[in-house]
MIVEXBA-526338 format. One line per 8 residues: number of its first residue (from 1); their letters; for each residue x, y, z of C-alpha. Coordinates in steps of 0.02 Angstrom, whole numbers. Layout:
NUM = A = X/Y/Z; ... $
***
This chain:
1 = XXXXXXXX = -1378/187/8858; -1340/310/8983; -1513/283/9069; -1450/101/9141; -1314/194/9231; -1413/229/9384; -1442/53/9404; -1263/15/9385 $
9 = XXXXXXXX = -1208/120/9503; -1352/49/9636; -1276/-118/9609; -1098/-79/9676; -1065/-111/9857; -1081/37/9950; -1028/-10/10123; -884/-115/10066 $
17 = XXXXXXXX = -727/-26/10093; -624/58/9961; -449/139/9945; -452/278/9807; -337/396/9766; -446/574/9739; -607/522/9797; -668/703/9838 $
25 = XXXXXXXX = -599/800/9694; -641/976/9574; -628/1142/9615; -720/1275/9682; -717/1455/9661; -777/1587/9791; -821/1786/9784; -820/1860/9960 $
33 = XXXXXXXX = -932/2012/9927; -955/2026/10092; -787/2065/10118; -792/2212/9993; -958/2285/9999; -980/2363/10173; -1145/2459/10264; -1131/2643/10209 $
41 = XXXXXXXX = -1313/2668/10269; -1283/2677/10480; -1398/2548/10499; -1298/2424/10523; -1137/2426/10659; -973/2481/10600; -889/2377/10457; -1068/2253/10453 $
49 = XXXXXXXX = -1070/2185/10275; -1203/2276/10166; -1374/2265/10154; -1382/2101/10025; -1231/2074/9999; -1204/1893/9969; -1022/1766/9980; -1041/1650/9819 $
57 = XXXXXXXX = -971/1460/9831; -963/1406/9622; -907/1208/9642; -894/1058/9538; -839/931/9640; -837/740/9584; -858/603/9728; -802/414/9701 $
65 = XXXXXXXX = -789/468/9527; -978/427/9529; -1049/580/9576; -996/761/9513; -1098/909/9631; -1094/1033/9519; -1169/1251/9546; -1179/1351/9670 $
73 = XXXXXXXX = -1204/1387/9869; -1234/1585/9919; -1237/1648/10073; -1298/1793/10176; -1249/1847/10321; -1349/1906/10469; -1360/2065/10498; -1425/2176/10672 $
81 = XXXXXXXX = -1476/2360/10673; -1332/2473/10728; -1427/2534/10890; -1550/2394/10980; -1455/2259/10911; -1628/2195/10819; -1615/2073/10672; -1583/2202/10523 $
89 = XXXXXXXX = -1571/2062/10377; -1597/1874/10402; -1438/1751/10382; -1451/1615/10258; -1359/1492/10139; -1442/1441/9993; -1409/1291/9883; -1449/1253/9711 $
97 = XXXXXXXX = -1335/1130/9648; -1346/993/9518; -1312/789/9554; -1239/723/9404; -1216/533/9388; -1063/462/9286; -1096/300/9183; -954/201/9259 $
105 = XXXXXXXX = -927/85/9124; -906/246/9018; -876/422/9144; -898/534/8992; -1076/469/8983; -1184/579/9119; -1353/631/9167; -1421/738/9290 $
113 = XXXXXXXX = -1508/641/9430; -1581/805/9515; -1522/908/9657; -1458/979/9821; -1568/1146/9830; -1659/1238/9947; -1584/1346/10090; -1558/1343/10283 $
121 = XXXXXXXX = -1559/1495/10403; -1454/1552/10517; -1465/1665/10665; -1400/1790/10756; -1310/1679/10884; -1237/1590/10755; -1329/1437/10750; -1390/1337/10564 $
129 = XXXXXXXX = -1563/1284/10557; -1564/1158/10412; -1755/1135/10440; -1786/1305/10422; -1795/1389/10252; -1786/1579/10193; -1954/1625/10115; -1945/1569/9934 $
137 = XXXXXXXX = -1833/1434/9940; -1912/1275/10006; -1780/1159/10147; -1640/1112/10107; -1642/925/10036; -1600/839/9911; -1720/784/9746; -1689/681/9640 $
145 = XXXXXXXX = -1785/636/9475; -1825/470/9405; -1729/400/9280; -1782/237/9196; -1806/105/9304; -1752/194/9450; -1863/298/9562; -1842/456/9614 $
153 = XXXXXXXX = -1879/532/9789; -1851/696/9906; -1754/686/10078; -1731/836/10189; -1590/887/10280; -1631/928/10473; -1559/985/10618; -1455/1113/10705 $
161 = XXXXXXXX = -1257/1166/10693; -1215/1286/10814; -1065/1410/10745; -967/1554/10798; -1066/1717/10826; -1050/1848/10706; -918/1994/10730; -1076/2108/10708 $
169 = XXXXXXXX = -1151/2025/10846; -1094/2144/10951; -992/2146/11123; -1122/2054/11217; -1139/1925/11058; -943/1906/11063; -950/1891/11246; -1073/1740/11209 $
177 = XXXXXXXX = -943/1679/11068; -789/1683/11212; -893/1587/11339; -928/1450/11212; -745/1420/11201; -664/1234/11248; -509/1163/11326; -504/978/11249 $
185 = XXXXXXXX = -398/834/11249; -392/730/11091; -289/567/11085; -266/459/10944; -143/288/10935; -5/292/10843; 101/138/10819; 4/77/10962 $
193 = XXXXXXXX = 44/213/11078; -62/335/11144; -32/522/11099; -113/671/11160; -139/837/11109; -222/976/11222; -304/1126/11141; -363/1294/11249 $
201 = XXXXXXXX = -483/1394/11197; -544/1320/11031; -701/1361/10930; -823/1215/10931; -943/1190/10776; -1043/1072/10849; -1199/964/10758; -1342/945/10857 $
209 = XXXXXXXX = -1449/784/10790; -1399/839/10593; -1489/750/10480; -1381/737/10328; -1513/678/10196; -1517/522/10087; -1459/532/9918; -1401/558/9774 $
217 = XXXXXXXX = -1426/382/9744; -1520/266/9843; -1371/182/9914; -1352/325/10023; -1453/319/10171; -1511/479/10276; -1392/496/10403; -1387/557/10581 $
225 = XXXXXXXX = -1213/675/10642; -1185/732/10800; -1040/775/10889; -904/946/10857; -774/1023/10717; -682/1118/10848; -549/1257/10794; -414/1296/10869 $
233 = XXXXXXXX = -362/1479/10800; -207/1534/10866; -144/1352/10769; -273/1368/10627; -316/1167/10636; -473/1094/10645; -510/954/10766; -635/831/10707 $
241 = XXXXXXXX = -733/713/10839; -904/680/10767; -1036/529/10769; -1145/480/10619; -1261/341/10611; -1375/257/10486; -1469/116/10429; -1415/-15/10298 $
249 = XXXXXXXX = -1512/-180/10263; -1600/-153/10420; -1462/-148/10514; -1387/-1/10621; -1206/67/10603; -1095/187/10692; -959/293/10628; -843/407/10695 $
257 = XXXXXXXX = -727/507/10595; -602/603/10715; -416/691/10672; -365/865/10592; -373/978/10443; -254/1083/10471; -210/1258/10384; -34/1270/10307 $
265 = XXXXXXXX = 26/1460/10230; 140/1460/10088; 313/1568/10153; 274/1691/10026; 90/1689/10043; 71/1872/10056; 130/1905/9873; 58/1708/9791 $
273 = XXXXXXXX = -87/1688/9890; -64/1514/9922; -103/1407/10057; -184/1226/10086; -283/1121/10203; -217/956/10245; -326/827/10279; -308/682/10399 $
281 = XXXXXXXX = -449/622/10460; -505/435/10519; -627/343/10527; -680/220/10702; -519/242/10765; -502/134/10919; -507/230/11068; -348/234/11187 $
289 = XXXXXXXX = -352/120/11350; -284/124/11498; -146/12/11454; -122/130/11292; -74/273/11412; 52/184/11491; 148/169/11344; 124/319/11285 $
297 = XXXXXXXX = 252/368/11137; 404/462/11163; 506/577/11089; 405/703/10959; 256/691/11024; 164/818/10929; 230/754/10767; 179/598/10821 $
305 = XXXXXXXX = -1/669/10839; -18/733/10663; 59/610/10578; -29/538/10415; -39/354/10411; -117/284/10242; -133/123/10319; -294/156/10421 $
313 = XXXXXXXX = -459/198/10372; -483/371/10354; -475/533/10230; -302/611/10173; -257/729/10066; -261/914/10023; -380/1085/9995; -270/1204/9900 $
321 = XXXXXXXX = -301/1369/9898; -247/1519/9786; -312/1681/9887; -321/1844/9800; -321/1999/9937; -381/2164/9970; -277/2266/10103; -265/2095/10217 $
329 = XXXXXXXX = -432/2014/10195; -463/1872/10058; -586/1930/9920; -590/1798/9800; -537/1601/9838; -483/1469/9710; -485/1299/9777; -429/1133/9699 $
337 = XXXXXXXX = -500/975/9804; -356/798/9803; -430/706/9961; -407/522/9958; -521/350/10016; -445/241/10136; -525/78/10166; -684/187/10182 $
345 = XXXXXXXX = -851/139/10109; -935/251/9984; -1054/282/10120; -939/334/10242; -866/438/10083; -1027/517/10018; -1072/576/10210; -863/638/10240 $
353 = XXXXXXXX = -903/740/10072; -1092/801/10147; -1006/860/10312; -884/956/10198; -1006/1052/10116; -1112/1107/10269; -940/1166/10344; -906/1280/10181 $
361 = XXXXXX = -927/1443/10282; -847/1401/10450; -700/1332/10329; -684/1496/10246; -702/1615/10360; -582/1705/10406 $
***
């Protein structure tokens, strides 16, 4: 019966780790209406998006081959009046996607365990309020329904991520967005040796005490993120150095997932449309000492620094992306998700997969 699967699934370790070739995998499709439906009214400033006009994130996405996301994510942009600047139309993103469980012993066997729904706002300066909901839509959490012997329960997402200010912010708005700019030197150890890497002048998304709810099984505690997603965008790679924490069995743990996902154009993008993110990412990477400095590698260092080693814990693979365009903006996005597990606990999975899905605008923008 497909009604013992929940408690199947609640049985496997989830903290023990596990290599697994496509653990984030499906597709996504996205419509950038935004992009092709501009203010004609004067109400907004020059080339503002119009009036309700909405991006639209269609995903099925299957994690640890245990849990397929499946629906949609829309989102609004903010908008200010054209003269005083004055919120015009309020920013949003608004969820309402389904959790379906696979019955391991048998994956074509499924049932719907309930949902990541509701919507966050998001402001004029840029900045995600994941406790704060659009009228109508209720926060953003995720609910889940119970399902034989298994109960089901509600847990709220909560927080802040600050992001880039809009281009319709305005000079004094971009002015803000320039100031908020970073130099930052990331090191990571490879074969032992420390590398470095400085970036000027990159983008930081940073989380601000994100609460990435529990769910959507059990075995998935509510987690706490802080830390950045910084971008660098003359390079188009982003540089991951965030902190999440949670509870299991009473006891407290500490992860930190830091490296690059990096934006790659194929030579003849401008007539295919293709292009991909690759993903190399790890997880509690020890940090570099002082005696790591001194022997610092040699030779191609920057190689070096984005190498992809399989061997350590930590999430490679690849976003593809066939773009369709309109004079030189991207319209319409299909995206194909191959990111493997390495030595990383379905925990440490499930919240990688989580982060992904908050940064779906950032990611995509262009």
């Amino acid at each position: 019966m497909i009604l013992a699967a929940p408690g199947l699934a609640l049985a496997d370790g989830f903290t023990d780790p596990l290599t697994m070739k496509d653990a984030i995998k499906g597709s996504m499709t996205i419509t950038f209406d935004t992009r092709t439906h501009t203010d004609t009214t004067g109400k907004a400033p020059d080339g503002s998006p119009a009036l309700g006009a909405r991006d639209r994130y269609d995903l099925d996405l299957d994690v640890l081959n245990s849990v397929v996301f499946r629906g949609a994510i829309e989102r609004q942009p903010w908008i200010p009046s054209s003269i005083l600047g004055r919120t015009l139309q309020e920013g949003y993103f608004d969820f309402d996607v389904r959790a379906i469980l696979k019955n391991p012993a048998n994956p074509s066997q499924t049932v719907t365990l309930g949902g990541w729904v509701g919507g966050l706002t998001v402001d004029g300066n840029g900045q995600y309020h994941l406790a704060e909901s659009p009228e109508g839509m209720g926060q953003l959490r995720i609910a889940t329904d119970s399902i034989g012997s298994v109960s089901g329960f509600v847990s709220n997402f909560a927080g802040q991520i600050q992001g880039r200010v809009p281009e319709q912010a305005g000079l004094m708005g971009l002015a803000d967005r320039a100031s908020k700019r970073i130099d930052k030197t990331y090191t990571r150890l490879v074969d032992g040796k420390a590398v470095s890497h400085v970036v000027e002048g990159a983008d930081p998304v940073e989380f601000q005490s994100v609460t990435l709810a529990q769910g959507p099984l059990a075995g998935y505690p509510e987690s706490r993120v802080n830390g950045s997603i910084d971008y660098d965008p003359e390079e188009g790679i982003w540089y991951l150095d965030v902190a999440v924490s949670y509870s299991v069995a009473g006891a407290q743990q500490r992860d930190r997932y830091s490296g690059t996902i990096r934006w790659n154009e194929d030579p003849n993008r401008e007539a295919n449309g293709l292009g991909y993110y690759e993903v190399n990412v790890r997880l509690n990477e020890k940090a570099a000492t002082e005696a790591d400095a001194f022997a610092a590698a040699t030779g191609d260092v920057e190689s070096a620094f984005f190498a992809t080693d399989v061997s350590v814990p930590g999430f490679t693979g690849r976003v593809s992306y066939v773009d369709t365009f309109e004079d030189d903006s991207v319209v319409a996005s299909k995206v194909v998700y191959t990111v493997d597990a390495n030595s990383a606990s379905k925990v440490q999975t499930m919240n990688f997969a989580k982060i992904l899905f908050l940064m779906v605008g950032p990611f995509n923008d262009e």
